[in-house]
C-alpha positions in Angstrom: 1.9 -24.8 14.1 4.3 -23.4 11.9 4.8 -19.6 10.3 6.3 -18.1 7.4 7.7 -14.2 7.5 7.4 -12.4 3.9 9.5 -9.4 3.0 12.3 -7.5 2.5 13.5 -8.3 6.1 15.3 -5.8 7.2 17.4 -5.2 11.0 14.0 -4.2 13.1 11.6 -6.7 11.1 14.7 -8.9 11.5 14.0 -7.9 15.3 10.1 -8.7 15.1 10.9 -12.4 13.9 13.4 -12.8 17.1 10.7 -11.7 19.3 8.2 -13.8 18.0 10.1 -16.7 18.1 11.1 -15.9 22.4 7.6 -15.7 22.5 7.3 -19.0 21.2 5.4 -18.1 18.0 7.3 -21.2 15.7 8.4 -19.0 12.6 10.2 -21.8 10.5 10.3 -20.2 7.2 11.4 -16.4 5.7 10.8 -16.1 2.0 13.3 -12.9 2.0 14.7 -10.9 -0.8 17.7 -9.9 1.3 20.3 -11.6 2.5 20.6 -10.1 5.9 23.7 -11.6 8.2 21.3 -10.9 10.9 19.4 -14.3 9.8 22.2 -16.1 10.8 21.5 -15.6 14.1 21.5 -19.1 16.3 17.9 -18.4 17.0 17.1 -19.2 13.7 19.1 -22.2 13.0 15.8 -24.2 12.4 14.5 -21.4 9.7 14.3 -22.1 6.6 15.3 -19.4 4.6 14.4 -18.9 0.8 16.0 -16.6 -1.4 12.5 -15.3 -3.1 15.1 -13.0 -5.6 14.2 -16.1 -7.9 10.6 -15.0 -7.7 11.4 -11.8 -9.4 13.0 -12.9 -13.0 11.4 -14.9 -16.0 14.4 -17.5 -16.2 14.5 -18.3 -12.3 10.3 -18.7 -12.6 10.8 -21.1 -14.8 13.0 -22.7 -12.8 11.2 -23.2 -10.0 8.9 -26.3 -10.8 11.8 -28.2 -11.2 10.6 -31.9 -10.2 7.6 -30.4 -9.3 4.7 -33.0 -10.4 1.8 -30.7 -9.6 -0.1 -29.3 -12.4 -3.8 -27.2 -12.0 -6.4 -28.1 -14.0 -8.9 -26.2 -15.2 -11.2 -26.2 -12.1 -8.4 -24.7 -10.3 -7.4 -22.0 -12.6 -10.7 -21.0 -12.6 -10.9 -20.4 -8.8 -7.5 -17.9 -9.0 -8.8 -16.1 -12.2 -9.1 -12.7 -9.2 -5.4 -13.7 -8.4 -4.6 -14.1 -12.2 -6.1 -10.3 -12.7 -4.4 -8.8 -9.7 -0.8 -10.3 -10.5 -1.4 -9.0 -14.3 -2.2 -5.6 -13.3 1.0 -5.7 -10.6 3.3 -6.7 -13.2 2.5 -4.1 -15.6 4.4 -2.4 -13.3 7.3 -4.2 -14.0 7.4 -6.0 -17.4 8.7 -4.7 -20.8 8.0 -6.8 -23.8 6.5 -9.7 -22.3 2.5 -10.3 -23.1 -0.2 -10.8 -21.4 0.0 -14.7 -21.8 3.6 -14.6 -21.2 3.0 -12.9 -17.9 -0.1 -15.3 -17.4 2.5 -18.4 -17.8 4.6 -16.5 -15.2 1.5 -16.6 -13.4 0.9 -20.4 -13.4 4.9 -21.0 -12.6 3.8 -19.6 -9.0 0.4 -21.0 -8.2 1.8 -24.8 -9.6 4.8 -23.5 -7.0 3.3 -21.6 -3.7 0.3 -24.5 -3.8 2.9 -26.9 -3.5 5.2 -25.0 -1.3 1.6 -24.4 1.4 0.1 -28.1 0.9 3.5 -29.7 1.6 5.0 -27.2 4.4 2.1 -27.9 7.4 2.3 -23.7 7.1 -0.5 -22.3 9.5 -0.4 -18.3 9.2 2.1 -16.3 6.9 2.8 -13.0 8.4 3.4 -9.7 5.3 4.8 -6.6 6.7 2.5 -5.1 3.9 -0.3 -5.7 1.7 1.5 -8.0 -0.8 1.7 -6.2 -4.0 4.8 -7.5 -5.8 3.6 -9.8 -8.0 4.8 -13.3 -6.3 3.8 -12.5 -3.2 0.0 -11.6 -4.2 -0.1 -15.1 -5.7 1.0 -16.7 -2.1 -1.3 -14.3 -0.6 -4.7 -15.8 -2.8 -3.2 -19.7 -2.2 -2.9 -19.2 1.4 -6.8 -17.8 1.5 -7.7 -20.2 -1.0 -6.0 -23.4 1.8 -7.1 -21.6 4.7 -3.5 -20.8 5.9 -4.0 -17.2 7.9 -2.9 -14.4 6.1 -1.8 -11.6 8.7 -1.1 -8.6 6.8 0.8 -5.3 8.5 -0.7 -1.7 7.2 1.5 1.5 8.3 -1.3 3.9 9.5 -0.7 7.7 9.1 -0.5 7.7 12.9 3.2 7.8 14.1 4.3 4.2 15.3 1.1 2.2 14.9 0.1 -0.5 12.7 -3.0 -2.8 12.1 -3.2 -6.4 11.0 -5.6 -7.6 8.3 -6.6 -11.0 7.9 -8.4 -10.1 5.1 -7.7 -6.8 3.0 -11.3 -7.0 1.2 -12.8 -7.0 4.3 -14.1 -3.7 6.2 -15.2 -4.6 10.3 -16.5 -1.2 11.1 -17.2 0.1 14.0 -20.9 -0.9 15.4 -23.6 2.2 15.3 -24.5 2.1 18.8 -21.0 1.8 20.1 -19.8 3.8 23.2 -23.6 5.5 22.2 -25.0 8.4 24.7 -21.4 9.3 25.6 -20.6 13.4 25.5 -17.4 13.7 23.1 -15.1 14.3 26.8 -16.4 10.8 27.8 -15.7 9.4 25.1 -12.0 10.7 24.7 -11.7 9.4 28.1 -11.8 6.0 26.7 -8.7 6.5 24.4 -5.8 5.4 25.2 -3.8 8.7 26.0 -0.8 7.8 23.8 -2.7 7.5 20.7 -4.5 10.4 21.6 -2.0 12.4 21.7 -0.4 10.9 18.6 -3.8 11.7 16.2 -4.4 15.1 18.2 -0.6 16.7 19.1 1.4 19.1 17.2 3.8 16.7 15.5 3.1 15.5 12.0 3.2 12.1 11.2 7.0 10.9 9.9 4.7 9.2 6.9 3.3 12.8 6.1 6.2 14.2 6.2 8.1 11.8 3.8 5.1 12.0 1.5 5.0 16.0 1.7 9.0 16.8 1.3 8.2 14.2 -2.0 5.7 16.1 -3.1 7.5 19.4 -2.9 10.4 17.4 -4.5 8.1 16.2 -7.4 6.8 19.7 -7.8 10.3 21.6 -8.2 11.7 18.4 -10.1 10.2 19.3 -13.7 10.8 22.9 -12.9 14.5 23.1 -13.5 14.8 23.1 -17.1 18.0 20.8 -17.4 17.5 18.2 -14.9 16.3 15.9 -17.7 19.9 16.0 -19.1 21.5 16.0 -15.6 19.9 12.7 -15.1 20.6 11.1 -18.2 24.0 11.6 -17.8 24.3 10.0 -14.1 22.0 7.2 -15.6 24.2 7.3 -18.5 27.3 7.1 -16.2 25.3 3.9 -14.5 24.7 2.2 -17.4 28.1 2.3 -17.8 29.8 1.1 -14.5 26.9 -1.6 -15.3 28.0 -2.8 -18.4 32.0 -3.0 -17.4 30.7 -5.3 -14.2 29.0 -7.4 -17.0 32.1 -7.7 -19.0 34.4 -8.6 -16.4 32.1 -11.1 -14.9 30.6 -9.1 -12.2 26.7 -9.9 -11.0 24.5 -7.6 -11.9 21.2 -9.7 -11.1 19.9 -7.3 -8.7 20.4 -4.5 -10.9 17.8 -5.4 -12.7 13.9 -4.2 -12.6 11.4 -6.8 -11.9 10.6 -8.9 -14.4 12.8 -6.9 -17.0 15.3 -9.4 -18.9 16.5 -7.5 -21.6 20.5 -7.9 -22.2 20.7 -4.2 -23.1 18.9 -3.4 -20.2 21.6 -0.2 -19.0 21.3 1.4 -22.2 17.5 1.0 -22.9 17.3 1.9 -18.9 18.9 5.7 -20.3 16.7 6.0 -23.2 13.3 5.0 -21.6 14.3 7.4 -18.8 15.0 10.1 -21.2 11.8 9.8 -23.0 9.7 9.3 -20.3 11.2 12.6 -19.2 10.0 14.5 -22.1 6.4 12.8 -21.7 6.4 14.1 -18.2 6.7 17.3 -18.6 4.4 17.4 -22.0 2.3 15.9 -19.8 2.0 18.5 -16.9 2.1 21.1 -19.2 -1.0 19.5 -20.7 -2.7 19.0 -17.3 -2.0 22.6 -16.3 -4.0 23.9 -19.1 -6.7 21.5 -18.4 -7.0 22.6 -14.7 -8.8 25.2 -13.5 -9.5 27.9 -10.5 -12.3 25.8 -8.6 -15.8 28.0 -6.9 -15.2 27.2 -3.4 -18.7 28.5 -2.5 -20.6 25.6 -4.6 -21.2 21.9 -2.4 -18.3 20.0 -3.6 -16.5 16.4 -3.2 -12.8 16.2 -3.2 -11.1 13.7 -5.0 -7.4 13.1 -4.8 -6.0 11.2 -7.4 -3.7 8.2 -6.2 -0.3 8.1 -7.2 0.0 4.9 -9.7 1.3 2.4 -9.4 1.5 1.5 -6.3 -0.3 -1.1 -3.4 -2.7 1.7 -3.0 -4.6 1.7 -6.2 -3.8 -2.5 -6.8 -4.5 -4.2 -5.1 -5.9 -2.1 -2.1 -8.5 -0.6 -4.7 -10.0 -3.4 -6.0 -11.9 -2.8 -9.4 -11.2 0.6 -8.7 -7.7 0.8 -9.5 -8.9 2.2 -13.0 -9.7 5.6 -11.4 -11.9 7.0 -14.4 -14.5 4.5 -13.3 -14.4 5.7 -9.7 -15.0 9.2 -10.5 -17.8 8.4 -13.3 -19.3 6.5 -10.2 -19.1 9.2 -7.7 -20.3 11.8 -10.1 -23.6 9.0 -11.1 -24.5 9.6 -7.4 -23.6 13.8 -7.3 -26.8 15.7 -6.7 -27.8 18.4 -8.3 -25.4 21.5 -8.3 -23.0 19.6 -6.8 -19.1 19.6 -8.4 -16.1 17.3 -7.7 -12.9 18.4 -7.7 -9.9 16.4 -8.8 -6.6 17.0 -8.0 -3.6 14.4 -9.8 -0.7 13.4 -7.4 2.1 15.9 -7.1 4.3 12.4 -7.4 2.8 11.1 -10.5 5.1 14.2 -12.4 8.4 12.6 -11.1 9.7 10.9 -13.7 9.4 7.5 -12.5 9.7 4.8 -15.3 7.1 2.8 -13.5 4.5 5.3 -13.6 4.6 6.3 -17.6 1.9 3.9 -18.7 -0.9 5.1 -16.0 -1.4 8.5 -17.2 -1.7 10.3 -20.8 -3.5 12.7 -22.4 -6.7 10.5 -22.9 -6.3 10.7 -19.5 -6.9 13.6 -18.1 -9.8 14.6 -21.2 -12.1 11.0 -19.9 -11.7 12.8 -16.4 -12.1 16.4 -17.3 -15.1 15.2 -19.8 -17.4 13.7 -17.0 -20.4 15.7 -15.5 -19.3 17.6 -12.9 -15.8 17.2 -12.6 -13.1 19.9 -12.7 -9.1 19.7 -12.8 -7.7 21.4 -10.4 -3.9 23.0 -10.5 -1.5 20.7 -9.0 -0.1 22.9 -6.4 -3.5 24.1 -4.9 -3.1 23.8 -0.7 -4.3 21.0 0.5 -5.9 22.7 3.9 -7.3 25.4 1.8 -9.8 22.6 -0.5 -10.5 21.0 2.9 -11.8 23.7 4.6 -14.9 24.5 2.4 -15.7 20.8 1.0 -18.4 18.9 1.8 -16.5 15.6 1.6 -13.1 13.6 0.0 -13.5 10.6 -2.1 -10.3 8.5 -3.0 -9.7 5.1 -3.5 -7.1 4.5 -0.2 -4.9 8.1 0.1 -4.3 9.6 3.1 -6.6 12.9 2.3 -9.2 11.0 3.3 -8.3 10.3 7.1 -7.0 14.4 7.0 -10.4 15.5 5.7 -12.5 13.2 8.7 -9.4 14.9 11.4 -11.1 18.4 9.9 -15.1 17.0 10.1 -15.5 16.3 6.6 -16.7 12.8 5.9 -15.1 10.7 3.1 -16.2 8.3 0.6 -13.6 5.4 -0.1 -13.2 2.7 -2.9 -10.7 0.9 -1.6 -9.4 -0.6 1.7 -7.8 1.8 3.9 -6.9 1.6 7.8 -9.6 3.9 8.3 -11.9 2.3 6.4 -14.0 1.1 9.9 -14.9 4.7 10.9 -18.5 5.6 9.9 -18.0 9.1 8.7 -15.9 6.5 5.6 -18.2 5.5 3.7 -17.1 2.1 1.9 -19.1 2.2 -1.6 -19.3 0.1 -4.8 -22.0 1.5 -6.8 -23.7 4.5 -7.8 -26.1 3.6 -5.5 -23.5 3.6 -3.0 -22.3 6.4 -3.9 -26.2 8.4 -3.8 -26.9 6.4 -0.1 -23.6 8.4 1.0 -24.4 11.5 0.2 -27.8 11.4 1.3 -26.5 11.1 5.2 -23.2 13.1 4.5 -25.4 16.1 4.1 -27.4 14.9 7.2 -24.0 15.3 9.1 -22.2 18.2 10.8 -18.5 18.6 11.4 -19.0 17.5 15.2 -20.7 14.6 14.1 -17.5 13.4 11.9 -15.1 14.1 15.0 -17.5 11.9 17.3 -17.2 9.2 14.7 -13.5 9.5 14.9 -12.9 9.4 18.6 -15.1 6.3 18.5 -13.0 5.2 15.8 -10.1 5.2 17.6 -11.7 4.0 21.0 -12.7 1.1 19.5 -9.9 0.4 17.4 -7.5 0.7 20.1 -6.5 -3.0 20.5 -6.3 -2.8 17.1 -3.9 -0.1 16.2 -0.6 -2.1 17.2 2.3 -0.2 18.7 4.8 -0.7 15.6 6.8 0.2 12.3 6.2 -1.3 8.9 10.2 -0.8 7.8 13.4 0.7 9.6 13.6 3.7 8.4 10.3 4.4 10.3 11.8 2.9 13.4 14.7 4.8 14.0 13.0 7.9 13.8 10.6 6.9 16.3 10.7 8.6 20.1 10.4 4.6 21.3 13.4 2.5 20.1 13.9 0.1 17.4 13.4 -2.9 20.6 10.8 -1.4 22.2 8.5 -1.4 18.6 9.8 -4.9 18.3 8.6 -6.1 21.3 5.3 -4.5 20.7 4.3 -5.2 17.9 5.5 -8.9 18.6 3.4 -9.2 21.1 0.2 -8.2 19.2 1.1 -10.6 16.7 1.5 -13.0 19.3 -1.8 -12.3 20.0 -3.0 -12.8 16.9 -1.9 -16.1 16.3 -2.6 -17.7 19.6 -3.8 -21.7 18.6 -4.8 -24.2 21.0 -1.5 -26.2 21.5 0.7 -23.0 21.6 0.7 -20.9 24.7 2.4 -17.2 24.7 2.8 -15.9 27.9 2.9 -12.3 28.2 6.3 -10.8 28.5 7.3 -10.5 32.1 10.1 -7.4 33.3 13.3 -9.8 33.9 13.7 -11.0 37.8 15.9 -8.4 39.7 19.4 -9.2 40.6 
């Protein structure tokens, strides 16, 4: 057997990989865009170590095939035309200038590549610390399913320090009907494990809700000061810069450099893109707040949080429904009568990021605001006070729909989420979908939804790993950086147990 570890490795994930490998789980191959001194390490002296930086540019794409006799034919191609879509839509984050077929070349560079790399390497299981959404590692993520090599993908949960592993993102395992059935609510709390209870039901916030709130704040206040826009320009004109003298005195500036953006000019088109995407941004907000409106909290409502594109959330973790205007015409095809749903855009999505310009314009806002039903709301409405009188959320992954089921409101999902196996989430695809849900969400009561939640998270308890997705995460953690090593080593571990390898469970060191 033999395992590959895919990331940005960084010190604790660096960590994760040492405990696997004293566990005696053979990791024997890190495709790594860092180059962390912790890799050199004796323990992994047999690891093979790939820089995937040359994953990331045009010219090193190109590069990679070299001596490479392996080309697809047709047949093949055929079968990754759903990887082909996914890594097109991921690299319009990241791509100016370069086509469609150009980025569909790009494409074919890493299937005639990662087929090769899987078919030749004896790989078993590749482990992602995330739901691979960076463009090359999507396309090792659809070649690994399509050779059966185990995919074992890491999703942060908005419950501090736990994780769970997918196999397959597409696929939702939800809880049985009849499970833990008959049992009062105490009873069935009584089968939780008293950590995580306390974790989903204490006073402290998740650190991922937190980080996402003091954004969102940020995001807010951001286009309210009237001369950030030139305050930024200038320290990106000051960048651009520094940049440009490293260049001329032969300095790397490789990493500078967006994904698959390969423009020489790039530090001085960097300023003026920024500059005008500033200017669009807050047109933009200015347009949406006179398109939003007070909503009638005493009419049955859904409601809908945009997702913040782009981002893993919407692609790939949203499937067709990455194109948000078609999730909301679905949901408001099954809306019955006198019902509303109210939208409300990301805080984050007014930032200013240079990723986001393309995913949101005037058009926009007028195909939402132009459906049946649907009503803009103001940006900075409170979250708690929408919750408290809807019926249900709908959103494609975000978090408001595990906060709505935590305050007995069911949601309806697009995507894949964490909480996606809870039965007050209802998974839908269809209008019909969409009109099966809301048939039994008005059949339900707010007690109901909390019983569907503790059952959640009594059945999902083996499944909702004791762990960090990143560093950051881990060092503000009550447990230490080890301590979520070691555990969420050993439900990997688990997890990739084969018949000639044997982990044995970690064992408190001998006393002196």
């Amino acid at each position: 057997m033999s395992v590959i570890f895919v990331g940005a490795l960084d010190d604790y994930f660096i960590k994760v990989a040492e405990e696997l490998i004293t566990l005696g789980v053979p990791v024997t191959c890190f495709l790594d865009r860092f180059d962390n001194p912790a890799k050199k390490k004796p323990i992994f002296r047999n690891v093979l170590d790939i820089d995937a930086r040359q994953f990331l540019y045009p010219e090193g794409i190109y590069a990679i095939n070299r001596g490479n006799d392996f080309i697809p034919d047709e047949k093949l191609l055929r079968q990754f035309l759903k990887s082909e879509s996914v890594f097109l839509s991921i690299s319009d984050r990241f791509s100016i200038g370069l086509s469609v077929l150009e980025r569909k070349r790009l494409f074919h560079e890493l299937l005639r590549y990662f087929y090769s790399f899987l078919q030749g390497g004896a790989y078993q299981a590749i482990i992602f610390p995330n739901a691979p959404h960076g463009g090359w590692n999507s396309v090792l993520y659809f070649v690994a399913k399509h050779l059966g090599v185990r995919t074992l993908v890491l999703e942060y949960t908005r419950i501090n320090d736990r994780m769970v592993v997918w196999e397959d993102y597409e696929k939702v395992h939800k809880v049985p009907a009849d499970y833990l059935a008959g049992l009062s609510r105490e009873e069935v709390i009584g089968t939780i494990d008293t950590d995580l209870y306390r974790e989903v039901f204490g006073t402290a916030e998740s650190e991922w809700m937190k980080d996402s709130n003091s954004m969102n704040v940020a995001a807010l206040s951001h286009l309210t000061r009237f001369r950030e826009g030139a305050l930024r320009a200038k320290q990106l004109m000051g960048a651009a810069v520094t940049a440009m003298h490293r260049r001329m005195t032969g300095q790397n500036t490789y990493d500078r450099r967006p994904m698959m953006l390969n423009d020489p000019q790039l530090e001085m088109l960097t300023v003026m893109r920024w500059h005008r995407a500033y200017r669009k941004y807050r047109e933009l907000r200015s347009y949406y707040d006179r398109q939003a409106k007070k909503p009638d909290l005493s009419v049955p409502y859904v409601l809908y949080f945009l997702n913040y594109q782009p981002e893993k959330t919407t692609t790939p973790l949203g499937g067709v429904y990455e194109d948000q205007v078609l999730a909301l015409e679905t949901l408001a095809g099954g809306l019955p009568q006198g019902w509303r749903i109210y939208v409300k855009e990301h805080p984050r999505q007014f930032s200013g990021v240079l990723d986001s310009v393309p995913y949101r314009d005037k058009r926009f806002y007028d195909r939402i605001a132009g459906i049946p039903g649907v009503t803009l709301l103001p940006v900075n409405m409170g979250t708690q006070e929408l919750l408290k009188s809807a019926r249900a959320t709908a959103t494609i992954t975000g978090s408001i729909g595990w906060q709505g089921m935590l305050q007995g409101r069911p949601c309806i999902l697009f995507g894949m989420s964490w909480y996606s196996p809870c039965r007050s989430c209802f998974n839908v695809k269809s209008v019909d979908d969409v009109r099966e849900a809301l048939a039994e969400i008005q059949r339900q009561a707010s007690k109901d939804v909390e019983l569907d939640v503790l059952r959640y998270l009594a059945h999902a308890g083996d499944e909702l790993l004791v762990g960090s997705n990143n560093e950051k995460f881990a060092k503000r953690s009550r447990r230490s950086l080890d301590e979520l090593a070691e555990r969420l080593a050993d439900g990997l571990a688990s997890r990739l147990r084969v018949q000639d390898v044997v982990y044995e469970q970690r064992q408190p060191a001998p006393a002196a």
